[in-house]
LOGUDREN-471338 format. One record per residue: residue number from 1; residue in three letters; chain; x, y, z of N, C-alpha, C, O, CB in turn. Coordinates in steps of 0.1 Angstrom, whole numbers, always signed. Glycine has a CB too. Layout:
N
ATOM/num/residu/chaine/nc1/nc2/nc3/cac1/cac2/cac3/cc1/cc2/cc3/oc1/oc2/oc3/cbc1/cbc2/cbc3
ATOM/NUM/ALA/A/X/Y/Z/X/Y/Z/X/Y/Z/X/Y/Z/X/Y/Z
...
This chain:
158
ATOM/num/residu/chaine/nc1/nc2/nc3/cac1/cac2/cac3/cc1/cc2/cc3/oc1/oc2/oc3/cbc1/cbc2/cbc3
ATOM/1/UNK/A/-85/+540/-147/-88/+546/-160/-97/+537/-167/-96/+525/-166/-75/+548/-168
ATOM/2/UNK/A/-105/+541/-173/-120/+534/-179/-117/+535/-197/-121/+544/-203/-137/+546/-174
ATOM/3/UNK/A/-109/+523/-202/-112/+524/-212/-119/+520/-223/-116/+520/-235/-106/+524/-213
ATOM/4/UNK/A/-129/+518/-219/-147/+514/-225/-155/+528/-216/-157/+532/-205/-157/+492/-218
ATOM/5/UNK/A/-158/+531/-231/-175/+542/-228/-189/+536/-217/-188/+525/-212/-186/+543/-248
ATOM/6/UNK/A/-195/+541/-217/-209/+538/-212/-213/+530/-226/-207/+519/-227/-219/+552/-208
ATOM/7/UNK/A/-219/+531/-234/-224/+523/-244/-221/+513/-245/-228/+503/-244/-224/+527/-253
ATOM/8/UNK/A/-201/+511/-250/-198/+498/-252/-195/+493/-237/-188/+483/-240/-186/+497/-263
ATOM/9/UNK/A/-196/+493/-227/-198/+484/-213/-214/+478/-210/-218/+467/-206/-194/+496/-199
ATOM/10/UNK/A/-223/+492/-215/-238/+483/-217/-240/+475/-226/-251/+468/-226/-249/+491/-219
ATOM/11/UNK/A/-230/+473/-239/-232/+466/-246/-225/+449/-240/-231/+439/-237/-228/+474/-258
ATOM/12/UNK/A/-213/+450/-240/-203/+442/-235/-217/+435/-224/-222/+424/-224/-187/+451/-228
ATOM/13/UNK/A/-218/+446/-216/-227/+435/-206/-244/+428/-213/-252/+418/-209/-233/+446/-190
ATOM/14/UNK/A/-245/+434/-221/-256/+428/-226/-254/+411/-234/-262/+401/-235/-260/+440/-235
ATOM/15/UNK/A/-239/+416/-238/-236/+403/-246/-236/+394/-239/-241/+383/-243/-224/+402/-254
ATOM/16/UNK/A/-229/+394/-224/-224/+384/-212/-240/+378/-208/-240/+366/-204/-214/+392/-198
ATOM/17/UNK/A/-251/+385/-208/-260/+382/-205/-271/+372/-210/-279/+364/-205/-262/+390/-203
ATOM/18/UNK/A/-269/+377/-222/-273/+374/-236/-267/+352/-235/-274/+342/-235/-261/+389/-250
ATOM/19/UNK/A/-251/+354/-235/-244/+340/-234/-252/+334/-219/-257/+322/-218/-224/+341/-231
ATOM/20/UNK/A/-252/+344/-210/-256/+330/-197/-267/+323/-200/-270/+310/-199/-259/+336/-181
ATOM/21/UNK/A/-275/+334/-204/-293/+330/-208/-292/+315/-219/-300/+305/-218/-301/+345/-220
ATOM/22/UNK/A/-282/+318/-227/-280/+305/-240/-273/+297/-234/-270/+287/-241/-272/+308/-254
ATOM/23/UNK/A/-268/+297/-218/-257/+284/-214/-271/+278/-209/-277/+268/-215/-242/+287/-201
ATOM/24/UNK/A/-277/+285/-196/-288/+277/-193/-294/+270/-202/-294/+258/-203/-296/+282/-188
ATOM/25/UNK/A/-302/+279/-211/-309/+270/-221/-301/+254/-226/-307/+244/-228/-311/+279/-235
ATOM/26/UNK/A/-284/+258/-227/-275/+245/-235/-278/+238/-221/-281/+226/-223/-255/+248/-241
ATOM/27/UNK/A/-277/+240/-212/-274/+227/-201/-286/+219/-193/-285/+212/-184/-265/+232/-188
ATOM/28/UNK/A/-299/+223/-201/-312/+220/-202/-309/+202/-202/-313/+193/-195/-321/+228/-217
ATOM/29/UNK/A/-299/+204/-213/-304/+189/-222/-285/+183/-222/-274/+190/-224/-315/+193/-246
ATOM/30/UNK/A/-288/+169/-219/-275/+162/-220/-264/+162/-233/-251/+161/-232/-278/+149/-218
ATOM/31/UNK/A/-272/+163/-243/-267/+162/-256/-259/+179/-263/-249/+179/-271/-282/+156/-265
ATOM/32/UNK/A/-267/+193/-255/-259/+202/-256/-252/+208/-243/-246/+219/-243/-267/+210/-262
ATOM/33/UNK/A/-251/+201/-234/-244/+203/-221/-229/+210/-224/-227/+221/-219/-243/+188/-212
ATOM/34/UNK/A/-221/+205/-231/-206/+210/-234/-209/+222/-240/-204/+232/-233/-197/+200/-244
ATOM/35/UNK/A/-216/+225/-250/-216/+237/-256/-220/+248/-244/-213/+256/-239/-228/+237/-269
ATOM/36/UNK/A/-234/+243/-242/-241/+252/-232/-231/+257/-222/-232/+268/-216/-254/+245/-224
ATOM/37/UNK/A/-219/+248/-219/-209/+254/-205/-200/+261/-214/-196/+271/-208/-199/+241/-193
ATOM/38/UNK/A/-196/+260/-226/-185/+271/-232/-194/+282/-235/-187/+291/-240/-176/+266/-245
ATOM/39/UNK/A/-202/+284/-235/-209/+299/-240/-210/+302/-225/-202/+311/-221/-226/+299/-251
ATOM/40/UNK/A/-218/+296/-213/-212/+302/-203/-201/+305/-198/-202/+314/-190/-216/+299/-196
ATOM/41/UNK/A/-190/+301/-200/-178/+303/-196/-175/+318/-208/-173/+329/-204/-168/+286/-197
ATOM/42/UNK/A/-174/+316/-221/-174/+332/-227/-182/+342/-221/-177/+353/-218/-180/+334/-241
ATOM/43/UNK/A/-193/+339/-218/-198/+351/-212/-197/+355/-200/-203/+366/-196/-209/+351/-213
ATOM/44/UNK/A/-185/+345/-191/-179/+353/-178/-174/+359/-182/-174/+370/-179/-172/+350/-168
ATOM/45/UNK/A/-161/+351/-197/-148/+359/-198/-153/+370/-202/-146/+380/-200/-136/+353/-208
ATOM/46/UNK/A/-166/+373/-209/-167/+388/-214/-174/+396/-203/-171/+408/-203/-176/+390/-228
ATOM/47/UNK/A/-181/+392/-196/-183/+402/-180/-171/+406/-173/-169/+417/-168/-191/+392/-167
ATOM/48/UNK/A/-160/+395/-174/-148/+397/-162/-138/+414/-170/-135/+425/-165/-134/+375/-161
ATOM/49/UNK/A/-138/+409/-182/-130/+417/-194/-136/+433/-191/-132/+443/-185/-134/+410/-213
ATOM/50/UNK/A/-148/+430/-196/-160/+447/-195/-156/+451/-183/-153/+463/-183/-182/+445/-193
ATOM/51/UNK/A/-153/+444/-168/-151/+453/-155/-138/+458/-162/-137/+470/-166/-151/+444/-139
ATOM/52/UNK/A/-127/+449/-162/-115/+453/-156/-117/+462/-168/-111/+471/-162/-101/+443/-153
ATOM/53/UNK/A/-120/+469/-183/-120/+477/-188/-129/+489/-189/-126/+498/-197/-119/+473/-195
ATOM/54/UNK/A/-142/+491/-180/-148/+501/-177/-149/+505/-166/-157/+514/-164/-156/+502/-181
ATOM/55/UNK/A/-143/+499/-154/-143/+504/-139/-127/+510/-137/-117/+509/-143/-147/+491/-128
ATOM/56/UNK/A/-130/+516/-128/-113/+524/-122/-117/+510/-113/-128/+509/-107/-111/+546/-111
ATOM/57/UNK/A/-106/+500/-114/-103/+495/-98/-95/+499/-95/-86/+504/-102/-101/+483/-93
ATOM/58/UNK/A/-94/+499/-80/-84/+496/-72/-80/+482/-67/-87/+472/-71/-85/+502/-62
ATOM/59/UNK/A/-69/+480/-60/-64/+463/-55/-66/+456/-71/-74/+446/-73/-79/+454/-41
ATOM/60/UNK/A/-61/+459/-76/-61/+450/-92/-54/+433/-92/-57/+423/-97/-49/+461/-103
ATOM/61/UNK/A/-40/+438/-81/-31/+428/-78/-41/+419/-68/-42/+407/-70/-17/+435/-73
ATOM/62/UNK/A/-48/+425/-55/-57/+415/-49/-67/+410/-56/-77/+404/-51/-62/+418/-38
ATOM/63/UNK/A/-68/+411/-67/-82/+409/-77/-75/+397/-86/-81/+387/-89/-89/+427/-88
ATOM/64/UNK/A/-64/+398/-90/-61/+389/-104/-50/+379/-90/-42/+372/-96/-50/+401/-122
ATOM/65/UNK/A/-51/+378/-75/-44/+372/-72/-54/+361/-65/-51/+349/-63/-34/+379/-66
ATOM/66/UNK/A/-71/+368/-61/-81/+360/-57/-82/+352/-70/-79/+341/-69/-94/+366/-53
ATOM/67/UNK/A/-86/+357/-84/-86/+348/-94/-77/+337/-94/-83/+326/-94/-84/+354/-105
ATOM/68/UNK/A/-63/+336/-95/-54/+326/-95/-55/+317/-83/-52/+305/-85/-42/+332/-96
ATOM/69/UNK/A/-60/+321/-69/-59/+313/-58/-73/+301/-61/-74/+289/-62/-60/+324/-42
ATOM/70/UNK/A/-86/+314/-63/-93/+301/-68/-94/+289/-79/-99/+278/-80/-101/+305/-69
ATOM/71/UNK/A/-86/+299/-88/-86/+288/-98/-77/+277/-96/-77/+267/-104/-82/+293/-110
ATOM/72/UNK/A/-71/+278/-86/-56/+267/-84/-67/+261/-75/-67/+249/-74/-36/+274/-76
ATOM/73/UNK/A/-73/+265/-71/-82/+253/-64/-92/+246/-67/-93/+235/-64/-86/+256/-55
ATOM/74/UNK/A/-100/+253/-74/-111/+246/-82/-108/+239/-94/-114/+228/-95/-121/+255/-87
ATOM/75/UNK/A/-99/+243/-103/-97/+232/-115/-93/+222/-109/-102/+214/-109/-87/+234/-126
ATOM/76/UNK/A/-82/+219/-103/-78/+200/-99/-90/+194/-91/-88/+182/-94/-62/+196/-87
ATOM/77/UNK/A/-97/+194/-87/-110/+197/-84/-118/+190/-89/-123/+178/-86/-113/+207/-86
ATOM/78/UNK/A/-121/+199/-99/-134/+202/-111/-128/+190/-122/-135/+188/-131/-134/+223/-120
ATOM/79/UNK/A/-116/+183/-122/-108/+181/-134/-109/+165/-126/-112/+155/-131/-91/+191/-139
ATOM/80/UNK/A/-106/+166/-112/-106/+146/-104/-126/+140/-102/-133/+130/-102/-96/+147/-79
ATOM/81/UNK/A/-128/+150/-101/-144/+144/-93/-150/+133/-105/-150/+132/-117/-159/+160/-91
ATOM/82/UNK/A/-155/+128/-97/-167/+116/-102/-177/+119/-113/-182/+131/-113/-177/+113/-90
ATOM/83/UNK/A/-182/+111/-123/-198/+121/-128/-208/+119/-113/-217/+127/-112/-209/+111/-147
ATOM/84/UNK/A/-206/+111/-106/-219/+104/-96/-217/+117/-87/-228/+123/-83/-216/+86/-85
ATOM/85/UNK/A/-205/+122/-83/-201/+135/-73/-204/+153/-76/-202/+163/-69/-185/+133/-73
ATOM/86/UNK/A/-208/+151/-89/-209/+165/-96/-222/+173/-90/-221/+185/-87/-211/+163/-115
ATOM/87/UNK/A/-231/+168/-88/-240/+176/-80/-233/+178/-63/-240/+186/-57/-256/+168/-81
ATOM/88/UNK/A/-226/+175/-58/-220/+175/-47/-212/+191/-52/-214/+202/-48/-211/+159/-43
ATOM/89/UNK/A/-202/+186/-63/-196/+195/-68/-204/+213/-72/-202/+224/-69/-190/+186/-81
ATOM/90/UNK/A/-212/+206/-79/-219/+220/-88/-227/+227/-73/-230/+239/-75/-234/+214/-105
ATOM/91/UNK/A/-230/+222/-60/-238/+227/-51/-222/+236/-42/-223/+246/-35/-249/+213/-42
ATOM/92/UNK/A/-212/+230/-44/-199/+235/-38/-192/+246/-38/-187/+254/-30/-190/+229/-41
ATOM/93/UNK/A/-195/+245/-52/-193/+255/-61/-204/+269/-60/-200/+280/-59/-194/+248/-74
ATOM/94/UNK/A/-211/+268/-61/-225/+275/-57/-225/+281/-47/-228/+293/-47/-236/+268/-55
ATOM/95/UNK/A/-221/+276/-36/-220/+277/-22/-211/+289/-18/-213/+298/-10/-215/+263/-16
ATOM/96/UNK/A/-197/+288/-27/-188/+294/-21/-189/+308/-32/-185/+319/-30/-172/+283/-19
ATOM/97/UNK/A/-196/+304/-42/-202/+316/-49/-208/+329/-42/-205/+341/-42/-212/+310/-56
ATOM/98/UNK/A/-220/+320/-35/-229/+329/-25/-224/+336/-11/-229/+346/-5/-240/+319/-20
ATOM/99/UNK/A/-210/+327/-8/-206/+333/+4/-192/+345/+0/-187/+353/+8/-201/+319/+15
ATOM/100/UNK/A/-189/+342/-14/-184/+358/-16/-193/+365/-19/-191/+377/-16/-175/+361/-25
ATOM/101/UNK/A/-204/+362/-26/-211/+375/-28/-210/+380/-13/-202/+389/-10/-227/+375/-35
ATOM/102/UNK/A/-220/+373/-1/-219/+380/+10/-209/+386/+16/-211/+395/+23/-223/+375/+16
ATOM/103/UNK/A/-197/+381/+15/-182/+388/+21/-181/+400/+15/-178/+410/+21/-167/+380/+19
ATOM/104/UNK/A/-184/+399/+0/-181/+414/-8/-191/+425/+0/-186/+436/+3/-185/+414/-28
ATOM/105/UNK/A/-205/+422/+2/-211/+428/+4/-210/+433/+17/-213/+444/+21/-220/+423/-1
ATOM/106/UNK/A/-205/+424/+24/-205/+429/+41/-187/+442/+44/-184/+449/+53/-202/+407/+53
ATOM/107/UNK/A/-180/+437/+29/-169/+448/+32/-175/+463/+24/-170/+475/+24/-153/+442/+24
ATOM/108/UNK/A/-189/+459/+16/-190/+473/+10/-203/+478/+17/-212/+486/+14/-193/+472/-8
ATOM/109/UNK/A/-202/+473/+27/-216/+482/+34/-216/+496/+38/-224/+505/+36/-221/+476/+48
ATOM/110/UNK/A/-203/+497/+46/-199/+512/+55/-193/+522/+39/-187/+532/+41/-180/+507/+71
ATOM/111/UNK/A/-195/+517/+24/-193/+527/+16/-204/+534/+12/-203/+537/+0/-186/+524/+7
ATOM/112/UNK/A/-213/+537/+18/-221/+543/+9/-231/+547/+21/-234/+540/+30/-227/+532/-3
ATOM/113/UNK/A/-237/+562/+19/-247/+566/+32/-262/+564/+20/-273/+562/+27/-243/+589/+40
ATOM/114/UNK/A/-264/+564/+8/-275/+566/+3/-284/+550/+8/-279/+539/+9/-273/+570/-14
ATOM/115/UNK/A/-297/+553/+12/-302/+540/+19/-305/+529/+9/-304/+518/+12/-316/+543/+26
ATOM/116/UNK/A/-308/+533/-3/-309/+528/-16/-300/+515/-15/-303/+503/-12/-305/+538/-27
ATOM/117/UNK/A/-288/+521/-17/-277/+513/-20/-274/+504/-9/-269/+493/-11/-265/+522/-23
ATOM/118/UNK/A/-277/+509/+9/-274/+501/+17/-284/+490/+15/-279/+479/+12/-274/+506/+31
ATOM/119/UNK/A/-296/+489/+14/-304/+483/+13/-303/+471/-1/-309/+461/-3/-313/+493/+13
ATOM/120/UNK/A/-295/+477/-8/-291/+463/-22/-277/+455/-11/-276/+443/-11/-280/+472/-46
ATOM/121/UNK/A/-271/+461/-5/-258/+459/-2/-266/+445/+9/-261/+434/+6/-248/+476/+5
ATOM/122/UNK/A/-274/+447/+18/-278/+441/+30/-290/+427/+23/-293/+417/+29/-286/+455/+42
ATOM/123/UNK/A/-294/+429/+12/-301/+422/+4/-295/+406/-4/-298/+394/-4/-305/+432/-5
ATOM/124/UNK/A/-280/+419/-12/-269/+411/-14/-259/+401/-3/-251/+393/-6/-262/+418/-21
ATOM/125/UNK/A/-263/+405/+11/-256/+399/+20/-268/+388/+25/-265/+376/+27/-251/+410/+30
ATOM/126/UNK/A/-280/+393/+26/-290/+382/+27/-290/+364/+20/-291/+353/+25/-300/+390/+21
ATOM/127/UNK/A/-290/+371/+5/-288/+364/-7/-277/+355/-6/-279/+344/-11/-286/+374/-18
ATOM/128/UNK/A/-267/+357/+0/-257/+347/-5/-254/+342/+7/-250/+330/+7/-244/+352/-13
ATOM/129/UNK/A/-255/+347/+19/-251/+337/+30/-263/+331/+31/-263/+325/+43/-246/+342/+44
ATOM/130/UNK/A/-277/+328/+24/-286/+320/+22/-282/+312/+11/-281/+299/+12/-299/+326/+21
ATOM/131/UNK/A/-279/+317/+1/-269/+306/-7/-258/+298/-3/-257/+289/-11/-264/+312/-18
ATOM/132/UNK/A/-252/+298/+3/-242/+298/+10/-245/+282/+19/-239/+272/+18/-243/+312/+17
ATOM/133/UNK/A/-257/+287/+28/-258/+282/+39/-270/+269/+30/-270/+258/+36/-264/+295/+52
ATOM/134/UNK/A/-276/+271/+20/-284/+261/+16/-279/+251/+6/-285/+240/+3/-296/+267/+12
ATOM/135/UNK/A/-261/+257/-1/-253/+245/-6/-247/+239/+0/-242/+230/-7/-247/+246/-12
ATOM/136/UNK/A/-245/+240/+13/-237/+237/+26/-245/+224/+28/-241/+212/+28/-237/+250/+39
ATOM/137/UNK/A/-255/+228/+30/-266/+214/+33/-267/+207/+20/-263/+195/+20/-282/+219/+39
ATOM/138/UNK/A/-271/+211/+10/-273/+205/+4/-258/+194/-1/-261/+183/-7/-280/+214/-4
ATOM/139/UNK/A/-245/+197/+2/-233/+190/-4/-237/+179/+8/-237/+167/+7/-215/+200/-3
ATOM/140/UNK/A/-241/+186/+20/-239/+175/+33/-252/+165/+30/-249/+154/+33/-241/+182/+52
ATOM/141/UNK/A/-261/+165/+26/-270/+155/+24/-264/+146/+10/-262/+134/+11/-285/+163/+22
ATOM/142/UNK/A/-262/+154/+0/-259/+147/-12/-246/+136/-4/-246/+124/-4/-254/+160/-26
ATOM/143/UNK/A/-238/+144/+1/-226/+133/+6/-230/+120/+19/-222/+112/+23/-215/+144/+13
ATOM/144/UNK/A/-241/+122/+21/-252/+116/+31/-242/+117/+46/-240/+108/+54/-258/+97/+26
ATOM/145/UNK/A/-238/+131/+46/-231/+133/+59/-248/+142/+72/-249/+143/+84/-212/+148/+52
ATOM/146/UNK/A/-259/+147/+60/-268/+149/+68/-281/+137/+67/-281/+129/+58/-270/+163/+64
ATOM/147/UNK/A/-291/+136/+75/-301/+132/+69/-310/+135/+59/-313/+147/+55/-306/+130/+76
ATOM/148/UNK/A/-314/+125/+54/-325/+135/+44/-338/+127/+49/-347/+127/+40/-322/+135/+22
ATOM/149/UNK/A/-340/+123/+56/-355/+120/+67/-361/+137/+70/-354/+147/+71/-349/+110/+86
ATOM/150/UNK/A/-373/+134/+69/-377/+153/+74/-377/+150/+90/-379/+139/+96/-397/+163/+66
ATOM/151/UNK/A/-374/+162/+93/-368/+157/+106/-380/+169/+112/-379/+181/+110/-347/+158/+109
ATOM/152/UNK/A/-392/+162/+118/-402/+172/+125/-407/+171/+142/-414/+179/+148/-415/+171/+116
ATOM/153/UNK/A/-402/+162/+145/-406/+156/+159/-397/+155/+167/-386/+151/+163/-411/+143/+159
ATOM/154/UNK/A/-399/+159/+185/-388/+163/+194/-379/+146/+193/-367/+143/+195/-396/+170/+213
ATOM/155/UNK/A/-388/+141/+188/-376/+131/+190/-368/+124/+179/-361/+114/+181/-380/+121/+196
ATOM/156/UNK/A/-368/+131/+166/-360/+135/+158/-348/+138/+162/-347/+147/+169/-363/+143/+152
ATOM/157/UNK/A/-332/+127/+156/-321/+128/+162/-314/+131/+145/-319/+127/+134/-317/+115/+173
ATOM/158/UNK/A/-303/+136/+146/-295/+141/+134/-287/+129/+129/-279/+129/+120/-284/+155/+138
């Protein structure tokens, strides 16, 4: 049951958009960094809010139980790391971002015959297991578990 209109969900999303745009701008600079992460963090809570009140879901209970699994894992986490470890962190984070988008996208492929939509669906699957796959490296270099020598000649060893 959808209890937000069309209007106030385009609106709602406009606001969430509106905050991410002002978090980036806040995390530009060291001095508004804290702010800049609480206005992004409102403007998930108001993206996350707008779904669960203008979409019919289904799996509600697998939806608010992925929320709790990740969050039990990322805050102690997010709450022990290093300042020296945080780009290790923020690329981790990123990473596993990109590889649900692609999991979502690879379970919503077989719903839809319009080519349109397969075609965002296979784009969005593109998109994140390239995200995915380029924070992966990037945690392994930052952790200097990869090289970061460019590695171009047959006798280039890992």
């Amino acid at each position: 049951m959808s209890i937000l209109g069309p209007g106030w969900t385009s609106f709602f999303y406009l606001v969430a958009a509106v905050c991410f745009i002002l978090a980036l701008k806040g995390l530009s600079s060291p001095r508004t960094a804290r702010r800049g992460n609480a206005i992004g963090a409102a403007g998930a809570l108001v993206a996350v809010v707008t779904v669960f009140l203008s979409a019919k879901l289904e799996n509600i209970p697998l939806i608010l139980g992925a929320i709790a699994v990740g969050s039990a894992l990322a805050v102690p986490v997010a709450r022990r790391v290093h300042m020296t470890q945080m780009p290790q962190l923020v690329a981790l984070f990123n990473g596993v971002g990109g590889g649900a988008a692609a999991l979502v996208a690879v379970l919503e492929l077989g719903h839809s015959e319009d080519p349109w939509v397969r075609l965002a669906v296979v784009f969005t699957m593109l998109v994140g297991a390239v995200s995915f796959a380029g924070s992966a490296v990037t945690v392994g270099k930052l952790q200097e578990l990869i090289s970061t020598r460019p590695c171009c000649s047959p006798e280039c060893r890992w």
